[in-house]
C-alpha angles and dihedrals in degrees: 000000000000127000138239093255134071089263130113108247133161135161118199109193125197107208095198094064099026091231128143126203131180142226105206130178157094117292102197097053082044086232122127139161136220123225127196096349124195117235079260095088086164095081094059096039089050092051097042085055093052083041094056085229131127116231103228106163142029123216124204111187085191142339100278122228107195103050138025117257130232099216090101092059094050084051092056108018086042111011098226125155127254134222134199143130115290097230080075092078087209108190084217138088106273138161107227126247126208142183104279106015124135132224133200125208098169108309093325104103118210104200100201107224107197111226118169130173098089086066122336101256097046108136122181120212127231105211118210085317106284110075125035125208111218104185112199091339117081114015137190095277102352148027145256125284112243108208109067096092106020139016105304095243100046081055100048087060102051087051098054093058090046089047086058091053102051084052092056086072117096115279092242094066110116112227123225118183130189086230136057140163108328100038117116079219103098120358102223100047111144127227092251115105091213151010148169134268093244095047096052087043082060098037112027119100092201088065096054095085115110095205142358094260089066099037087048092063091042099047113028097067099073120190098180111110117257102227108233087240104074115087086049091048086054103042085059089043090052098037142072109317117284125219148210116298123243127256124293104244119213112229136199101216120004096229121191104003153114099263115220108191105201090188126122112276097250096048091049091043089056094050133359150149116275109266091004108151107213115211095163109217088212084076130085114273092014090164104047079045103067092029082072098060104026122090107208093220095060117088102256125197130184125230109201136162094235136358091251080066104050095048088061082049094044089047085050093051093046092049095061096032111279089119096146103060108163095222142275145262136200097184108064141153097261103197105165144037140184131223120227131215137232124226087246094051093048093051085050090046095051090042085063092035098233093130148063121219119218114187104199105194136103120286096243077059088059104048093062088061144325147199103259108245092026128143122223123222108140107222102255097062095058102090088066089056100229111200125260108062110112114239096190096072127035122272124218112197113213127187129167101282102004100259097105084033088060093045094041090050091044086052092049089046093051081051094056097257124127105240131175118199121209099224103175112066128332145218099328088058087060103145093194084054131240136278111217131196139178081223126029125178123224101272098024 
């Protein structure tokens, strides 16, 4: 997008992750920078190239948590400097930021507004004077969450007084964040991939608070999962430069492996690899997803339908940390299926008692309603087997649309346990019916 002053701008947004990154720079002095870019450079070098314009800095407003950051292939592919605020003790070569400072990118000026609470070195960017670039503090309907880098309170606080400040700036500043919808990075983002500050002064529930008292107790007890995946993810981001992958090897048999099959449910459901987990990376949040039920020490291979289809895969895995995957294959012994299971059916099986139902979602899911009788294990905690699910009958999974029921039924299966997804519709399409709380136990 490109704004309504004589200024290069431009905001790439991955939906998967629900991340946003941004091309800034001066046109006519053919300089830009890029802030807050995703582990996929080739998207900023192709459009300053379009643009006429020489990348020449990297911003950082923070050390990200949930993907990895491309900074370190601009260092080595490019060698272009990085910035970012010292408190974030990078192992890397970095010129320091601090509250205040100005950059120039031709005659474009970037002010740098300290704003920590999401983690201690976050910085936003005023750009020209006119946008401002909050980064994971202020989003579009919400705000950060404070516990990913310090105790939840101490960052609360911290958030609420950066929050003030960024408010102080005019109503008619556009707002740009580095998250939107999608991220596990606040709960109430909207859709929108920018606003104003007046606007969000009207609209945003995390403004609302009339002191830091009030936003801390509302803030600092976070409900939203940690993906398993963020202190490596950190720890790359923070530490020596990381770069490119290497290629994605076709394979003829996968050998000894975890087997992600990143094929559509159904396709997996009718012939797969034995022990295969399926998290199809035509669904939403592919690689948060995955990131839930793989371990990145294991040996990981692909099974794809084609190889146009494991490279989107791959480019998911290397954006939250799984850089080393040992190949793919398309053509594979599949052993086993499952067979899913229609809403009808399921409500015939539990009136004779012969299965076990497994509702996969988050807790704050279930609260809004739930199949009477049902068990609660959110997906992502079923590689870990927790206790409770009944072996001895079979178990259908069962989410909001099909995409976690079919992951969670390809994860039991792996375990030995016959499991059936419900693959078309969820727990809203209930025909019995659903039961909701403001308050549900583990088992209802």
């Amino acid at each position: 997008m490109v704004a309504s002053f004589i200024v290069l701008f431009r905001q790439f947004v991955d939906d998967d992750l629900g991340c946003a990154s941004y091309l800034i720079g001066d046109p006519t002095r053919g300089e830009a920078f890029v802030v807050d870019p995703a582990y996929a450079i080739e998207q900023y070098v192709e459009a300053a190239e379009d643009e006429h314009v020489s990348i020449v800095r990297i911003l950082e407003t923070h050390t990200h948590a949930d993907h990895v950051s491309g900074h370190g292939r601009f260092a080595l592919e490019h060698g272009l400097p990085v910035s970012v605020h010292p408190d974030a003790e990078p192992e890397f070569p970095f010129d320091p930021l601090e509250d205040g400072q100005q950059l120039q990118v031709g005659s474009v000026t970037l002010r740098v507004i300290h704003t920590p609470g999401h983690r201690p070195e976050h910085c936003a960017f005023v750009v020209d004077g006119r946008l401002v670039l909050t980064g994971d503090s202020l989003f579009i309907g919400d705000a950060a969450r404070p516990d990913l880098a310090i105790e939840a309170r101490e960052g609360a606080e911290g958030l609420f007084h950066s929050l003030q400040r960024l408010t102080e700036l005019p109503d008619a500043f556009e707002v740009y964040p580095s998250h939107v919808a999608g991220s596990l990075c606040g709960a109430a983002m909207s859709p929108a991939h920018s606003s104003t500050i007046g606007d969000e002064r009207r609209t945003n529930a995390a403004l609302a608070y009339g002191d830091a008292q009030a936003f801390i107790n509302a803030t600092a007890s976070v409900s939203t999962p940690r993906p398993p995946t963020t202190a490596r993810v950190v720890a790359l981001n923070r530490g020596s430069f990381v770069g490119s992958a290497p290629p994605l090897e076709h394979l003829a048999k996968p050998g000894e492996a975890t087997i992600l099959d990143v094929r559509p449910a159904d396709i997996h459901a009718a012939g797969h690899v034995q022990g295969a987990l399926n998290v199809p990376v035509s669904g939403s949040s592919f690689a948060t997803r995955a990131g839930f039920v793989l371990d990145p020490d294991e040996r990981i291979v692909l099974h794809a339908s084609d190889r146009d289809e494991a490279e989107r895969a791959a480019h998911g895995l290397h954006a939250v940390g799984f850089l080393e995957l040992a190949g793919y294959v398309t053509e594979a012994n599949a052993t086993e299926k499952v067979r899913p299971v229609e809403l009808d059916e399921l409500e015939r099986l539990l009136e004779q008692g012969s299965v076990q139902v497994l509702d996969v979602r988050e807790k704050a899911e279930r609260d809004e309603g739930y199949i009477p009788g049902s068990l609660h294990i959110p997906f992502r905690l079923l590689r870990e087997f927790p206790e409770g699910v009944d072996t001895a009958r079979p178990v259908v999974t069962i989410c909001e649309s099909g995409m976690r029921a079919s992951i969670a039924a390809s994860v039991l299966t792996a375990a030995g346990v016959e499991a059936r997804p419900v693959l078309h519709g969820g727990v809203n399409d209930w025909p019995a019916g659903t039961v909701s709380f403001r308050r549900c136990g583990s088992s209802g």
